[in-house]
C-alpha positions, 0 to 999 in steps of 0.5 A: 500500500505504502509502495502504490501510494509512494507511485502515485505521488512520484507520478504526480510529480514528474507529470505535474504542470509546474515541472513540464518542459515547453512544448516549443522547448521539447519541440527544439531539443527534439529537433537537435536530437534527431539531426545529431543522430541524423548526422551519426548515422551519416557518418557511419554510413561513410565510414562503411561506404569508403570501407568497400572502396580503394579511396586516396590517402589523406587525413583521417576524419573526425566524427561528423565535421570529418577534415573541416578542421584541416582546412579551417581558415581564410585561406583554403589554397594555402591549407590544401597545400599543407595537407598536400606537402604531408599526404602527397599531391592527390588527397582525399578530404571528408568535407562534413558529408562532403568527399573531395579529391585535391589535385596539387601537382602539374601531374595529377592536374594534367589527370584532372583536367586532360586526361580525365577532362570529360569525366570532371569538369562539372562544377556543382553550384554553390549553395548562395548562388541558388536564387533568382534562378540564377544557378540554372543559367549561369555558365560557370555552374551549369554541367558541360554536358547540359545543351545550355552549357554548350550553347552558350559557351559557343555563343560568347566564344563567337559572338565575344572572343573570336578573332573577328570580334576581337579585332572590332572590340580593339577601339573599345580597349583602346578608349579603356586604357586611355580612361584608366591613364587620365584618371592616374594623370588627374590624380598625379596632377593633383596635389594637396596638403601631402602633395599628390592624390594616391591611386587606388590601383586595384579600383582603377583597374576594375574601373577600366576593365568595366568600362570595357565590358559595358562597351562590349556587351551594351554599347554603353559606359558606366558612371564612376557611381555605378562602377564602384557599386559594381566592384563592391557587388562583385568583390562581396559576391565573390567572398560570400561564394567561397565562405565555408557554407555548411550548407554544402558540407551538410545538405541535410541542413540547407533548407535552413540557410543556417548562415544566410549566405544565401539570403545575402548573395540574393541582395548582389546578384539582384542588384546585378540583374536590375542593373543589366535589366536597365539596359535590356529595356532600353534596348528594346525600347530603342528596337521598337521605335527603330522598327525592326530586329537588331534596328536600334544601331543601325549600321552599325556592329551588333553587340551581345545584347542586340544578339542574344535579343535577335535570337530570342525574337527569332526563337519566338518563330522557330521552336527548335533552337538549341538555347531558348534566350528569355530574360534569365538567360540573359541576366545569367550570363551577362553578370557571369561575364561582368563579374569575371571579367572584371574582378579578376584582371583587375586583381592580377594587375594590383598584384603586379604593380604590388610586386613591381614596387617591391621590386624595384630592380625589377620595376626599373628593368621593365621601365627600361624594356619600355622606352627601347621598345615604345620610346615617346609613344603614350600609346602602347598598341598591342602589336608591341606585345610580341616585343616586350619579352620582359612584360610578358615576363613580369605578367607571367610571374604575376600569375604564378605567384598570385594566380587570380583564381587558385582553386579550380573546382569540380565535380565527377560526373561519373565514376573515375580511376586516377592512380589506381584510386577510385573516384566516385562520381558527385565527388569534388574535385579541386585543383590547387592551382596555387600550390602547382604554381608553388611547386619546389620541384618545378620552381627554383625559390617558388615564393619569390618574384623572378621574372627572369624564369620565363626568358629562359622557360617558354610556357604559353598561357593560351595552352596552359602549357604542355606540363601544365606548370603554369594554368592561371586561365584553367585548361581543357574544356573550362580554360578561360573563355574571355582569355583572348581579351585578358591577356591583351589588356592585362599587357597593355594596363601594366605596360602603359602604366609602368611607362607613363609614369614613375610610381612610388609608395605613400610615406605612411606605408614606407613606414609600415615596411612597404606593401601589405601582401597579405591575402584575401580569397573570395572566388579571386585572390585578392590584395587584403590591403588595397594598393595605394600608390603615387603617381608622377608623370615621366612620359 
């Protein structure tokens, strides 16, 4: 009886309402519950999974979070490349869920991108790019398989960066290079209490690249107010692309948006839509009042946009097109154009002025190279490329030390067999391009600047060259689309700014101990300091 009525009140007492957990309390704690053993299960999962198959050497993965911790930082190609110098140069990471294979040798790469090109040369969309249906027409996300890939593929590679088009485009380079070099003289002109304004040679840079780009794809110029908009959308855009999402590492979890990266890239990659709507709009606008298909310009050349809004007026009459243009697909590929295009020449031309006056033998080596060759000309024509074997060294040198993109990134598409090892298909693949370019066995003191290499090594940077030591523009079926046009101007900026003008360093920063050349990686490596240098006319 004692025992029944001791029961009775210890029931009441757990079951009591003044003792209950909250229901949206009990509803959380339920929910934690259930994702831990959810990712439990996972986990095991894998370890049986991987247990069947031959995978790569690598680092031995935690519970869960599996190899996050090898890579954790601000700078994965650096991170990867320590993994790499311990385990060897084809790796195999648990990224949570996530499995990744990193390539990091000339030789392994060639693997990836040659050898085995048609099996890993998807790129799985990131998590932040799913919004406005951008991730379903963007160039750089969409599998090489997929018709739209190819389509479009095919339509910038005839309609942007065939020699024809190429050629035409060389007024607008022409007009880019000028607008950089007066913005510089205005500053080196200017003069205030410190003497003259510093230039801001990264924004300069970028500047000139999208005046180029308007002009390419829309006959149009960009205002200095947009421009900067521009480069701080892409720059964000770029960072929040490469921000560790554990949306990715975890798609059980994305739903969520635990992060919200993607809420957060939605802002930039509307603003970008809007701004390329702007100038869809007035186009056609201008095709209605001119009465006819592409009639807005007249005689004159047709640029990207009034070709791709042909081909939507024509698709409307034909249904058995290839790629079907509607405003997604332009808005797509027009911001992957922009954002490339831009952000990373830009970024390649502030490391090499970094460099340079780091470097002052070197700056003065250039500098003279110019004046035998250019002489009084303030214009620098890109015939005179071929007569610059010093410029071209420099430029080289850039993008081995500092390559604007230094993880490539890919998904298998089916099963492969690298080395033996098997490769299961939706795996990651990342080629560390950073680490090949760092590479002690191809480069004599790899992390200096030594342009002195290339006059003694011939590598193309069109082929990515044979050995594949050097691949700043990729290789294979990705290689850099837009290169034919980058590398014109990435030649002719440098040279014109080296040969215009004598640049030194701001007495703040000489007092700190020159330039910061710290890091900073989004999708392009970019200087964590911006360069600020002074300018002063010579030519």
């Amino acid at each position: 009886m004692c025992i029944l009525l001791y029961r009775d009140r210890r029931y009441r007492f757990i079951h009591s309402p003044k003792s209950s957990v909250p229901k949206s309390m009990a509803i959380f704690i339920g929910c934690i519950c259930s994702l831990a053993l959810l990712l439990l299960c996972s986990h095991v999962f894998q370890l049986l999974s991987d247990a069947r198959r031959r995978l790569l050497p690598g680092p031995r993965p935690l519970p869960v979070i599996g190899n996050l911790l090898d890579v954790a930082g601000e700078l994965p190609h650096r991170s990867l490349a320590r993994v790499a110098e311990r385990y060897g140069p084809l790796v195999t990471l648990r990224l949570g869920t996530m499995l990744a294979v990193v390539a990091s040798s000339p030789a392994t790469a060639r693997d990836v991108l040659h050898r085995h090109g048609a099996s890993i040369t998807d790129r799985g969309t990131p998590d932040a790019w799913r919004t406005d249906g951008h991730e379903t027409n963007s160039i750089f996300a969409l599998p090489t398989r997929h018709h739209r890939w190819r389509a479009l593929r095919r339509l910038g590679a005839e309609q942007l960066f065939s020699p024809r088009r190429v050629e035409q485009q060389r007024p607008l380079r022409r007009d880019a290079v000028r607008g950089l070099l007066r913005h510089v003289s205005e500053l080196a002109a200017s003069s205030g209490g410190g003497g003259a304004a510093a230039v801001d040679v990264g924004r300069a840079a970028f500047a000139a690249m999208a005046s180029l780009l308007f002009g390419a794809l829309f006959s149009a110029g960009i205002d200095a107010a947009t421009s900067c908009r521009f480069r701080d959308t892409a720059r964000e855009f770029a960072l929040l692309t490469l921000t560790s999402n554990v949306s990715e590492f975890f798609p059980v979890v994305a739903m969520a948006n635990l992060q919200g990266l993607r809420r957060r890239t939605a802002r930039h990659i509307t603003w970008m839509h809007q701004l390329i709507d702007g100038h869809v709009e007035r186009r056609m606008r201008g095709r209605e009042t001119a009465g006819g298909c592409g009639a807005a310009h007249g005689e004159k050349e047709k640029d990207l946009l009034d070709v791709m809004l042909d081909m939507s007026e024509k698709e409307e009459q034909n249904d058995d097109s290839s790629l079907t243009i509607n405003r997604g697909v332009i808005r797509a590929f027009m911001t992957d154009l922009l954002m490339a295009g831009s952000e990373t020449s830009s970024a390649v031309i502030e490391w090499a002025m970094a460099e340079l006056l780091q470097n002052p033998q070197t700056m003065t080596k250039l500098q003279e190279e110019l004046k035998k060759v250019i002489g009084s000309k303030t214009c620098i024509d890109e015939e005179d490329i071929d007569q610059l074997p010093y410029l071209q060294a420099v430029i080289k040198e850039t993008h081995r030390l500092h390559p604007a993109i230094p993880l490539l990134m890919y998904k298998a598409a089916v099963p492969v067999e690298i080395q033996g090892y098997k490769i299961p298909k939706e795996t990651t693949v990342i080629v560390n391009t950073w680490a090949i370019h760092q590479n002690s066995e191809v480069w004599i003191e790899p992390d200096k600047f030594i342009p002195e290499r290339f006059l003694q090594k011939e590598i193309s940077l069109s082929s990515g060259s044979t050995n594949m030591e050097l691949i700043p523009f990729s290789a294979g079926r990705r290689f850099c689309l837009g290169y034919p046009v980058a590398n014109r101007m990435l030649h002719v900026m440098l040279a014109s700014l080296v040969h215009q003008f004598q640049w030194t360093l701001p007495e703040v920063v000489k007092k700190n101990g020159g330039v910061d050349m710290a890091e900073k990686l989004g999708i392009t490596l970019s200087m964590a300091t911006p360069l600020h240098a002074i300018a002063k006319n010579i030519v």
